[in-house]
C-alpha positions as CSV (number, residue, x, y, z in Angstrom):
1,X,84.4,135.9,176.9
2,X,86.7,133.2,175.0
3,X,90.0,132.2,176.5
4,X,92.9,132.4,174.1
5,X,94.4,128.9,172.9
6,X,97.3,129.9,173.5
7,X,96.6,129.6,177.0
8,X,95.6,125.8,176.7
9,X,97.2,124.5,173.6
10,X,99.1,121.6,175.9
11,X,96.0,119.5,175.5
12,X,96.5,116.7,178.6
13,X,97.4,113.2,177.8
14,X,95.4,110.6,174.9
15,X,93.3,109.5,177.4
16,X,92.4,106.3,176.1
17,X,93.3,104.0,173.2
18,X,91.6,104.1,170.2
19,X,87.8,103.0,170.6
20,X,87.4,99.4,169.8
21,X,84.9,100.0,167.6
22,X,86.2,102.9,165.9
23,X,86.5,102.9,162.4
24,X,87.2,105.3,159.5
25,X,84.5,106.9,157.9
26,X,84.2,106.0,154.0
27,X,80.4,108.0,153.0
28,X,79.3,109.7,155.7
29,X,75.9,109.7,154.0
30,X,76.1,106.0,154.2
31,X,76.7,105.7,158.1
32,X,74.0,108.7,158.5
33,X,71.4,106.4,156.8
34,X,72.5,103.4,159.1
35,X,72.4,105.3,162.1
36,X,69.1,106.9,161.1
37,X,67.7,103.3,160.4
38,X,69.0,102.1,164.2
39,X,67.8,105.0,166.2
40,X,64.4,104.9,163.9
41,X,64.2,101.2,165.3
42,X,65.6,101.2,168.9
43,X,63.1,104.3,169.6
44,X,59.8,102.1,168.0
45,X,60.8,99.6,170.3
46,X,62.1,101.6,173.8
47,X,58.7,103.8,172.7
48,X,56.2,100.8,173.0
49,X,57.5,100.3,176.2
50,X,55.9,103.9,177.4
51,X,53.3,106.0,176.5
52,X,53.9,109.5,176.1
53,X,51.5,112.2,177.9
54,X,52.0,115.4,180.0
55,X,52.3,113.6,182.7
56,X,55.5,110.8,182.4
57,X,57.4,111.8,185.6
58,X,60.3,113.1,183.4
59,X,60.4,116.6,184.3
60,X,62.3,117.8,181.2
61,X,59.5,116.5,178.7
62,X,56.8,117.3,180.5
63,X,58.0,120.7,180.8
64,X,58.0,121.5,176.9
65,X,57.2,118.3,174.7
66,X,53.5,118.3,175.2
67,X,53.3,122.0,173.5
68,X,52.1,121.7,169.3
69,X,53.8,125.2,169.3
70,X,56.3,124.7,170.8
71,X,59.2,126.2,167.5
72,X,57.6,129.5,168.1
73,X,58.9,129.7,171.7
74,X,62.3,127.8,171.1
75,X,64.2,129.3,174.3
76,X,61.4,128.2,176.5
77,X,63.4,124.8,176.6
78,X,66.5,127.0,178.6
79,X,63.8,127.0,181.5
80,X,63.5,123.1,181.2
81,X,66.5,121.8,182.4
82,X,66.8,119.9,186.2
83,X,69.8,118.6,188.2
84,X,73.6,120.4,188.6
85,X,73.0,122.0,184.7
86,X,70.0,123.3,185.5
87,X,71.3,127.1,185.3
88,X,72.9,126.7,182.3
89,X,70.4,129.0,179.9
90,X,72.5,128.9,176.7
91,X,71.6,131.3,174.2
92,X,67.7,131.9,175.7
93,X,68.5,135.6,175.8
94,X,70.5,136.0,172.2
95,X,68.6,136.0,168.6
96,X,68.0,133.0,166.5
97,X,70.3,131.8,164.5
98,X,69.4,129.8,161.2
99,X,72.1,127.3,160.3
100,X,71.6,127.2,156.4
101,X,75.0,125.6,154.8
102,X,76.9,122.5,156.8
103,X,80.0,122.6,155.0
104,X,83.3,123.7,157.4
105,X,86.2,124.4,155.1
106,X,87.8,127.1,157.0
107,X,88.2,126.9,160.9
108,X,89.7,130.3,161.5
109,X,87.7,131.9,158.9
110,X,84.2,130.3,158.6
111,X,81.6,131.2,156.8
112,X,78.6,133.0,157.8
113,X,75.7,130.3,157.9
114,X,77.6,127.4,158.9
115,X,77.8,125.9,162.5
116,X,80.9,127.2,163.3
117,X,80.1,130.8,162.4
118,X,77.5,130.6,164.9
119,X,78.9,129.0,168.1
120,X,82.3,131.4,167.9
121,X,80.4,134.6,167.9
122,X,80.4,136.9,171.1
123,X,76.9,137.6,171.8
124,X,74.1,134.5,172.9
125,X,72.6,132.9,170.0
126,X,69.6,130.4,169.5
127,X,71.3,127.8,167.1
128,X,69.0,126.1,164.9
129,X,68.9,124.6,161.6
130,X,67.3,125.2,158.3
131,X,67.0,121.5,156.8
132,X,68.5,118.3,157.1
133,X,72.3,118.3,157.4
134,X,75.2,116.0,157.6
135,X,77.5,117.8,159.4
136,X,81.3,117.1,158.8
137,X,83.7,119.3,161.0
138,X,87.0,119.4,159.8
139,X,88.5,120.8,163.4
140,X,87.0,120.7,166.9
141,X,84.1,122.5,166.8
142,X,85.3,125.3,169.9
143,X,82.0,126.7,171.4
144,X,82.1,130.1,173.0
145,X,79.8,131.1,175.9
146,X,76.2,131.4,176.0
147,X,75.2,129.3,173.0
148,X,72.3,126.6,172.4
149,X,72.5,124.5,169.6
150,X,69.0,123.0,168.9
151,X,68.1,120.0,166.3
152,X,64.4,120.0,167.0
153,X,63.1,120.5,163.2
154,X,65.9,119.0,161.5
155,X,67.9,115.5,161.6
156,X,71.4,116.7,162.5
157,X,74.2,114.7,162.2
158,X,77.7,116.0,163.5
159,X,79.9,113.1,162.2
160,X,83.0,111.7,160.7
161,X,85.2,114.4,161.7
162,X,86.4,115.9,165.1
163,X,83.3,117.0,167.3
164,X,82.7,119.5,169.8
165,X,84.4,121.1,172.1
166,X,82.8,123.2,175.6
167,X,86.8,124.6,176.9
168,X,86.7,127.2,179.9
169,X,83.0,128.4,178.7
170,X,79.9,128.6,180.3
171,X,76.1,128.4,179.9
172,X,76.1,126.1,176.7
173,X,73.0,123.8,175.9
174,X,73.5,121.0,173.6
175,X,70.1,119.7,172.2
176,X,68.7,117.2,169.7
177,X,71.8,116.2,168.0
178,X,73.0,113.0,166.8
179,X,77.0,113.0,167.0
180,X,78.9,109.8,166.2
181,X,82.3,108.5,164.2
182,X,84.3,111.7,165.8
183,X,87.7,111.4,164.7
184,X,90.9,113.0,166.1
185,X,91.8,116.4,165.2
186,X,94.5,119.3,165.9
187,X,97.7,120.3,164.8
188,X,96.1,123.4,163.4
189,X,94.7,126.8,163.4
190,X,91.2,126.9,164.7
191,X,89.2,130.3,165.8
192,X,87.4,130.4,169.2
193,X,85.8,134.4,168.5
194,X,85.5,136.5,166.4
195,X,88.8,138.0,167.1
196,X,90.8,135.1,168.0
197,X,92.3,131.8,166.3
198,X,95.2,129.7,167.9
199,X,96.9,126.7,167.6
200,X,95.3,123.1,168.5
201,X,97.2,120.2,169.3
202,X,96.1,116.7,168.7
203,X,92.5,116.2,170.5
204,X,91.3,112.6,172.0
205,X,88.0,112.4,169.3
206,X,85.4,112.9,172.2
207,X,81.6,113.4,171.1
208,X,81.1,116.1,173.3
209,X,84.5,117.0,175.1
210,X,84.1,119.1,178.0
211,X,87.3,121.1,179.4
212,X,87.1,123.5,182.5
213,X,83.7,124.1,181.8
214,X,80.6,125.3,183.8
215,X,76.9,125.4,183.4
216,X,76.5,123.0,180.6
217,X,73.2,120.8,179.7
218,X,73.2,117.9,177.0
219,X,69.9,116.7,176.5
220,X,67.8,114.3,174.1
221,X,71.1,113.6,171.7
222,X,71.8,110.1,170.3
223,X,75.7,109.2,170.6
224,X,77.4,106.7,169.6
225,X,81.2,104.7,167.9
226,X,83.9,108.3,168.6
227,X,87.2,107.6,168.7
228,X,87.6,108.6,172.8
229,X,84.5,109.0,175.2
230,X,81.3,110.0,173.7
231,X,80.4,112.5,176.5
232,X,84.0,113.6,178.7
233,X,84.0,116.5,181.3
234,X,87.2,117.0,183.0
235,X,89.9,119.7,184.4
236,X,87.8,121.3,186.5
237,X,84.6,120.8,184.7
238,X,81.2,121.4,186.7
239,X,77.7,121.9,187.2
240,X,76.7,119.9,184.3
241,X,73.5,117.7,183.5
242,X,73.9,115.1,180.7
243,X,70.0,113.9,180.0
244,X,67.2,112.1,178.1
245,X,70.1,111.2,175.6
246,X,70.8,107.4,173.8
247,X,74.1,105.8,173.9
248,X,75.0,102.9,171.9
249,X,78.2,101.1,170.1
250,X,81.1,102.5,172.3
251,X,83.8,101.5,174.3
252,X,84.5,104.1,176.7
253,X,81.0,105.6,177.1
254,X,82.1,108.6,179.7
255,X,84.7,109.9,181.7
256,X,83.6,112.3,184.5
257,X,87.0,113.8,186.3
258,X,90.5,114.2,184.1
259,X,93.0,112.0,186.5
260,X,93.2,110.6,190.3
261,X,95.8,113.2,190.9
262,X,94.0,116.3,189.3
263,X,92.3,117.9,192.3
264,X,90.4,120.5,191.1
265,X,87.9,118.4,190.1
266,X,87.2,117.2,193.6
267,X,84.2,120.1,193.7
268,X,82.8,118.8,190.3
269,X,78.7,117.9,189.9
270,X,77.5,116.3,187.3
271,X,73.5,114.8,186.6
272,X,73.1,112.0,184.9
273,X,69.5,111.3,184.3
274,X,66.7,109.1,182.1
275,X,69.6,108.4,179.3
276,X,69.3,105.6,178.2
277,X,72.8,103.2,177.9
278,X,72.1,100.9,174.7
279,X,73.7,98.2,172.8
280,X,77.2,97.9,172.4
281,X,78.1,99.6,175.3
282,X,81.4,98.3,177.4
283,X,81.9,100.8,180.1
284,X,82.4,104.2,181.7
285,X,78.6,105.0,182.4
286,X,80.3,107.0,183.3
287,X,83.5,106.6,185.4
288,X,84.2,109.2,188.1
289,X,86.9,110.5,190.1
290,X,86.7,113.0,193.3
291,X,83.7,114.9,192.4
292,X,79.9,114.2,193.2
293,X,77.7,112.3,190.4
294,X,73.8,111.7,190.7
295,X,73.2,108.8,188.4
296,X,68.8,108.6,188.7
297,X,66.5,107.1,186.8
298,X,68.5,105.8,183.5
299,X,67.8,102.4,181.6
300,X,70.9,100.5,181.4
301,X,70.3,97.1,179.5
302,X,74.3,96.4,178.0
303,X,77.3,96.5,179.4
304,X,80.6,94.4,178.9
305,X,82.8,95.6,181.7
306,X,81.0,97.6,184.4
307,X,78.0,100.2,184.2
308,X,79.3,102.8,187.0
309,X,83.1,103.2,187.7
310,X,85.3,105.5,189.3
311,X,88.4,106.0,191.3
312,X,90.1,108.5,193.8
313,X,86.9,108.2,196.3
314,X,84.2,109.8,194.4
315,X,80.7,110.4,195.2
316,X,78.4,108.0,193.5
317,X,74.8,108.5,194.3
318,X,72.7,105.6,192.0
319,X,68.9,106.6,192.7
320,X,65.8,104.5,190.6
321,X,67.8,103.4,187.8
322,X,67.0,100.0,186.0
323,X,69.6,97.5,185.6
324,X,69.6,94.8,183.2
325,X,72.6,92.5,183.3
326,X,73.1,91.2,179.5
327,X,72.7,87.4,178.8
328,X,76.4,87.2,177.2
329,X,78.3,88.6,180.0
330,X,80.1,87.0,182.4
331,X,80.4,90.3,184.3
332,X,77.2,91.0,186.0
333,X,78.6,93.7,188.5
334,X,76.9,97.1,187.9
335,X,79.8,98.6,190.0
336,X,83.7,98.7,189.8
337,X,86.2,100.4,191.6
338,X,89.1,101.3,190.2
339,X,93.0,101.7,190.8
340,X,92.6,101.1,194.9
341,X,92.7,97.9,197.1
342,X,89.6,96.9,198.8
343,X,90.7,98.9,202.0
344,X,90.5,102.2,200.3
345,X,87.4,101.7,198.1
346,X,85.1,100.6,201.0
347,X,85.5,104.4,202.6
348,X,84.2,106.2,199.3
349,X,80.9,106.5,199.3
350,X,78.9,104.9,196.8
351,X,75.2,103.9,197.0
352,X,72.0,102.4,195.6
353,X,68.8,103.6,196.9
354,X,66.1,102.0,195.0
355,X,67.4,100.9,191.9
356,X,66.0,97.9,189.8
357,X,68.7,94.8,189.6
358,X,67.8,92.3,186.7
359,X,68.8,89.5,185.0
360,X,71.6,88.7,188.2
361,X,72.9,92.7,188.3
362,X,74.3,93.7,191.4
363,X,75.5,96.8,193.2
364,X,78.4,96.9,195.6
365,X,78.0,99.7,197.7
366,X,80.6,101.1,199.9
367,X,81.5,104.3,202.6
368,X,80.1,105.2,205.5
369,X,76.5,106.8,203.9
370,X,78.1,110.3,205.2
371,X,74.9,112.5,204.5
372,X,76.9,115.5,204.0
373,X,78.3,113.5,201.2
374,X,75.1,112.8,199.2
375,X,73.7,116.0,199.8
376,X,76.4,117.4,197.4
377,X,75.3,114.4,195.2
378,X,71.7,115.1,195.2
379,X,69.8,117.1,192.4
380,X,66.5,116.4,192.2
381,X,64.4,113.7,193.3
382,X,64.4,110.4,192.0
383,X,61.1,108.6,190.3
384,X,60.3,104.8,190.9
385,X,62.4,102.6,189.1
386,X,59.4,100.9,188.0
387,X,58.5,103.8,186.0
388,X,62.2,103.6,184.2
389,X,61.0,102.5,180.9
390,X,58.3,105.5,180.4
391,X,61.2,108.3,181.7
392,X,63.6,107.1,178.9
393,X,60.9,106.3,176.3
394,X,62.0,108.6,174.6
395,X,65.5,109.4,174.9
396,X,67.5,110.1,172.4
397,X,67.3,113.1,169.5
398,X,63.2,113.4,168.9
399,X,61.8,114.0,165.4
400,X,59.9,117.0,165.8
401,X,57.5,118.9,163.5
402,X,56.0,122.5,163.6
403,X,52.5,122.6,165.0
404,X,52.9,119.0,166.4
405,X,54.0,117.5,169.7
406,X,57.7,116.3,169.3
C-alpha cells in the first residue's frame, strides 16, 4: 500500500556535499556509450580473473545464471536472493510487465509503457524491458511495493536525472541496471499510485535512495558518478542485501544508517556481498551507524579515504573479503571510525575474520567479540577469500541473451 507524501514531504537534511566527481550531464547518449565502453572493459578484465561454471561459490549465480532458459522463468530469480534481503520476492507473484517507451514527461500522470507507469501501480509486477533504453527520469522515480525491475535482455541505463526512490515500501528487487550521473530533484508533484501524487521537496541525487524501507535486494547493477551516495538506506531502513553489483567513480559510495542520533535504525540489517568496489572510489563502503552490517566476500581494490566506516557503535562483521590497498594512497587503513575518541570506538564491535589484506591494507578491529552481537550480523556463510576474484567475476549488470547463459 503507498504512503501518502504528504506524510514525508520534509525530506531530512542534504546529507552530503555535492559528489566530487559530479558533473552535469550534456548527451546522455554520450556518457551511456562511455560507460558502456568501461564496464565492457573492467568486466573482460575482472572476468579473466574467474571462470564461470555452476559451481563458483556465489550462491546467487549459481542459483539461476547457469540456466540457457532462464527469460522464460524470469521470477525464478525472486527465489535466488541470500543474506538480510533474502525475503524480499518483488513482483515474483504479479504479471510481466514490458517496458516499451523510456521517455518520463509527466510524473503524476505517466504514461502507460514507461518505467514509471509500472513501478506506481498497486498490484506486483515483473518489470522488464523491451529494447535498449536510456532512461532519463525527470523526478525521483517512487517505487511502490512488490515490484522487480529486471535489465536481463536489455542494456538499461537510468541516468542523468534523479534516480530511484524505495520510501516506506516493501519487497522491491532491483536487478541488472546501470544507474549513474543522478541529479537532484523535487520541488514538485510526483505520483506514488495510482491514486495518489504529492509534493517532493528537494532530494540528495542518490542512485538508489532507500527511506524506511524493508525487504529490499539490489543485485548485479553497475553504479557509478550520482550526485549523493550511489546506494543510501536510512530512517529506519532494514532487511536489505545490496549484491554481485560494480561500483566505480564516486565519492560517497554508501551510507547505511541516516544520523548518530536517529535510533530507529539501531535494529537495521543490511548484506553486503561479492560487489565489487572499483576505480575511483573514495569512501563509505559503506559507512554505518547503530545497526548490524555483514560485509563478506567483496573485491575491494580502490579507495582514497577508508573502505568500511561507521559511527554510533555499529555492528561491522568483515568476513572473506579481499583488500587491495591502492599504490597512490597514503591511507592504507581499510577501517575508520568516525565522530568518537578512541575510548568509545574500541567498545563497538567490529571484526575481520578471514579477510585478504594486500598491498600494506590493514583492519583495525575493536569491541569485545560479543557473540550475540555478530549473530545479528551474520547472513550466510562466508567463502574463502582466496576464491574472491571468481565470486565477483562477474559483478556488475550481465549482458544476457535468450536461450544462452547470461
Amino acid at each position: 500500500m503507498a504512503i501518502p507524501l504528504f506524510h514525508f514531504v520534509l525530506i531530512l537534511p542534504f546529507l552530503a556535499s555535492t559528489s566530487i566527481f559530479s558533473s552535469p550531464v550534456q548527451d546522455p547518449e554520450q556518457v551511456v556509450q562511455q560507460v558502456n565502453q568501461s564496464i565492457r572493459n573492467a568486466t573482460i578484465a575482472r572476468r579473466n580473473l574467474g571462470f564461470l561454471s555452476c559451481g563458483t561459490g556465489n550462491p546467487i549465480d549459481d542459483c539461476w545464471r547457469c540456466d540457457p532458459y532462464w527469460e522464460k522463468n524470469r521470477q525464478r530469480l525472486a527465489d535466488c536472493a541470500i543474506g538480510f534481503g533474502k525475503h524480499a520476492i518483488g513482483g515474483r507473484d504479479g504479471k510481466i510487465y514490458v517496458v516499451s517507451d523510456p521517455s518520463d514527461r509527466d510524473p503524476v500522470n505517466p504514461k502507460p509503457g514507461t518505467l514509471r507507469h509500472a513501478v506506481i501501480q498497486d498490484e506486483p509486477l515483473w518489470i522488464i524491458f523491451a529494447r535498449d533504453m536510456v532512461i532519463k527520469l525527470k523526478e525521483e522515480l517512487l517505487m511502490n511495493s512488490f515490484k522487480t525491475i529486471d535489465g536481463r535482455g536489455a542494456n538499461v541505463h537510468i541516468a542523468g536525472g534523479p534516480c530511484i526512490t524505495v520510501q516506506y515500501v516493501t519487497n522491491v528487487i532491483i536487478h541488472g541496471i546501470n544507474i549513474h550521473d543522478c541529479k537532484r530533484g523535487g520541488n514538485a508533484y510526483v505520483r506514488d499510485s495510482p491514486s495518489h501524487y504529492g509534493w517532493r521537496t528537494t532530494s540528495d541525487g542518490d542512485g538508489v535512495s532507500i527511506f524506511g524501507g524493508s525487504h529490499v535486494w539490489v543485485d548485479h547493477c553497475s553504479l557509478s558518478n550520482c550526485n549523493d551516495g550511489l546506494i543510501d538506506a536510512i530512517h529506519g531502513s532494514t532487511a536489505i542485501t545490496i549484491s554481485n553489483s560494480y561500483m566505480t567513480h564516486h565519492n560517497k559510495v554508501m551510507l547505511l544508517g541516516h544520523s548518530d542520533s536517529y535510533k530507529q535504525d539501531k535494529n537495521m540489517q543490511v548484506t553486503i556481498a561479492f560487489n565489487h568496489f572499483g576505480e575511483g572510489l573514495v569512501q563509505r563502503m559503506p559507512r554505518c551507524r547503530q545497526g548490524y552490517f555483514h560485509v563478506v566476500n567483496n573485491d575491494y581494490t580502490h579507495w582514497e579515504m577508508y573502505a568500511i566506516g561507521g559511527s554510533a557503535d555499529p555492528t561491522i562483521n568483515s568476513q572473506g573479503n579481499r583488500f587491495l590497498a591502492p599504490d597512490n594512497v597514503n591511507n592504507k587503513e581499510v577501517t575508520k571510525h568516525e565522530d568518537a575518541p578512541q575510548s568509545q570506538w574500541k567498545h563497538w564491535n567490529w571484526r575481520s575474520e578471514g579477510d585478504l589484506m594486500l598491498n600494506g591494507a590493514f583492519f583495525t578491529p575493536s569491541g569485545t567479540g560479543a557473540s550475540s552481537s555478530y549473530a545479528k550480523a551474520s547472513s550466510l556463510g562466508a567463502r574463502p577469500s582466496s576464491l574472491v576474484s571468481s565470486l565477483t567475476a562477474g559483478a556488475g549488470a550481465l549482458v544476457c541473451k535468450k536461450a544462452s547463459r547470461c
